[in-house]
Phi, psi and omega in degrees: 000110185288124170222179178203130193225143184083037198298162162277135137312160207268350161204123221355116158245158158294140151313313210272114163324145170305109164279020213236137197286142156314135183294308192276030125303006205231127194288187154319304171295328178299313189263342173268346172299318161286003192266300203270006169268004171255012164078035178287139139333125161342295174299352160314333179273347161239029182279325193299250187008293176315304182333292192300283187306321206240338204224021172011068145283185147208062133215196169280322184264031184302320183304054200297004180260345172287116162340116138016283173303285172333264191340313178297308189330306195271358184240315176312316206248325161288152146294131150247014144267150176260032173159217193196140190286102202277324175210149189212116189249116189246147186265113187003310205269029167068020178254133140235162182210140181262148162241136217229147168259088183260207201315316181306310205098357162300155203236153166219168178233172192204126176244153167258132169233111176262173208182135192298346162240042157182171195238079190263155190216119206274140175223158210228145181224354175205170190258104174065185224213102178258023153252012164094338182314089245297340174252000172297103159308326182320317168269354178299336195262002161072175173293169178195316138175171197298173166249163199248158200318307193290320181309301170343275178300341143338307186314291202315283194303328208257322163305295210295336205260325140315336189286164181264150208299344181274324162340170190182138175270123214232324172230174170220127179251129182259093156237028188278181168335117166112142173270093182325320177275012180248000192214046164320320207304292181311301213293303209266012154282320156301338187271308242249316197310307128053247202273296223286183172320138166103338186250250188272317211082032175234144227266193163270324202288339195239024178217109153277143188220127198240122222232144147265357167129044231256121164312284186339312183278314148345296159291303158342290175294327191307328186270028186266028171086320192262131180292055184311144164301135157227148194265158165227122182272092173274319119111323164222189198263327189246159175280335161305333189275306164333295170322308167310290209285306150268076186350305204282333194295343169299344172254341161247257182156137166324321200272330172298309167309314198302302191302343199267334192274341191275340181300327192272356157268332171304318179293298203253343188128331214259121205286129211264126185284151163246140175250158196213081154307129201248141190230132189279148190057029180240262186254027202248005197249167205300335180290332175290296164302351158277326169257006150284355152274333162285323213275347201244006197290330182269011189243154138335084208178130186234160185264155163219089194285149181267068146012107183298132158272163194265123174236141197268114032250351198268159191230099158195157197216141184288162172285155158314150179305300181324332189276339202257320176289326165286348187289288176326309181268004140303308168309300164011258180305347181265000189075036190237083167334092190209156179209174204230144177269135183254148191296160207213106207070025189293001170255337128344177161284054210310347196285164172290118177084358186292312176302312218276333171260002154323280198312299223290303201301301180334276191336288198276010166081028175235000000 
């Protein structure tokens, strides 16, 4: 397994945290805002922008066509990275995942998932995870707070900067560490950062946004104008099983999420995947599958089962394939749109939060 660990950062760092605000905190509208309080020309700001974003430097003075005097400006009063990639592991199948270190010494994680036409990129929105869900490394170590507009986008940037010059990053899921929908406020300026002039270019058709199920924020996004695809981690069908498998789902309920997801199809359009982590002897029996096929067969709506990765500690395990291909032709056979999602890193630390509570045991010697 090729890995490299304890990477140099891509730019200059200290012992000492930084005090000086992160560059990609800063929107579109921020930087032409800073354009003209240094008496710059409008267009500067997305001249900066094209640098970052379209042409992966990493630092300021890469930007040989921007002043001089600019460039020092922008390395005087910004960071541009908020921290340094400490560990970075690529997988037989060309999945890599990074794990970065930022300023705090807080750890996130980030993945390349390649596919013979796109590049997808897995992103992390909080340092670890409070909702608990029973097969997650993410939550074990519990939350400890969102990450910020910039940090968000670092992952991205920081991936885009592995591709080979021909390359391109083509979609983005945000299902990494962290309840994307508990850190709306960071998650839709990055996502917008993106969309707008100067940035990636990528579209709502190609950014998934993935929930364990918070009704309220779930309308909230349907209405912030842009239609991202959204996922819902429903994992079971009924509320008692749930309830095992999610906590949280005990302060909401199945029937609320449903209602919150059919409202979000109704505002964008966009037909809402349910993902179905499948646990062997848990939620994997026939009996489930018939009621996660009523419940979901009269909606707009595709299943995406998750085959459990195996993570150290918890004892729980994906099923054998046959249980898992009958699970599939029950939904089938129920009028339920579903494919099995296939696995990715799989000789790595593939689960979600798995590198990043590696590192945490190491660090404390236990």
């Amino acid at each position: 397994m090729p890995e490299r660990d304890n990477l140099p950062a891509l730019s200059p760092m200290t012992d000492q945290p930084s005090q000086r605000p992160l560059f990609t905190d800063l929107t579109r509208a921020g930087l032409q805002e800073w354009c003209t309080a240094h008496g710059l020309p409008a267009y500067r700001a997305d001249q900066i922008r094209q640098w970052i974003f379209g042409k992966r430097v990493s630092d300021f003075d890469a930007m040989h066509d921007v002043p001089a005097a600019v460039r020092q400006q922008l390395a005087t009063e910004f960071d541009f990275w908020a921290g340094k990639i400490v560990r970075h592991q690529i997988a037989t199948d060309r999945t890599e995942k990074l794990l970065l270190e930022l300023r705090q010494g807080d750890l996130v994680e980030c993945v390349l998932m390649r596919e013979t036409d796109r590049a997808t990129v897995c992103v992390s929105t909080q340092v670890g995870c409070g909702m608990g869900c029973v097969f997650c490394a993410s939550g074990l170590e519990g939350v400890k707070r969102n990450l910020s507009m910039g940090e968000i986008l670092e992952q991205i940037l920081r991936v885009d900067r592995l591709l080979a010059k021909e390359e391109r990053i083509t979609n983005i899921v945000v299902m990494g560490m962290g309840e994307p929908l508990a850190n709306l406020k960071n998650l839709l300026p990055a996502l917008e950062t993106l969309n707008e002039k100067g940035g990636m270019g990528l579209g709502a058709r190609r950014i998934t946004i993935s929930t364990v199920g918070l009704p309220d924020k779930m309308r909230e996004l349907a209405r912030c104008g842009t239609p991202y695809n959204l996922a819902v981690s429903l994992h079971a069908p009924e509320n008692s099983l749930r309830t095992e498998i999610v906590p949280t789902n005990k302060g909401t309920g199945i029937d609320a999420i449903l209602a919150a997801a059919d409202d979000y199809f109704e505002v964008t359009g966009r037909r809402v995947t349910y993902e179905y982590v499948l646990l062997a002897g848990k939620n994997d029996g026939p009996e489930q599958a018939k009621q996660l096929a009523k419940l979901l067969r009269d909606r707009v709506a595709h299943v995406n089962l998750i085959p459990m990765n195996p993570v150290a500690p918890i004892d729980l395990t994906a099923p054998a394939e046959p249980r898992t291909k009958m699970f599939v032709e029950m939904l089938e056979h129920g009028g339920v749109n579903v494919t099995v999602r296939k696995r990715k890193g799989a000789d790595i630390d593939a689960a979600c939060g798995q590198l990043r509570l590696t590192e945490l045991t190491v660090t404390r010697g236990t």
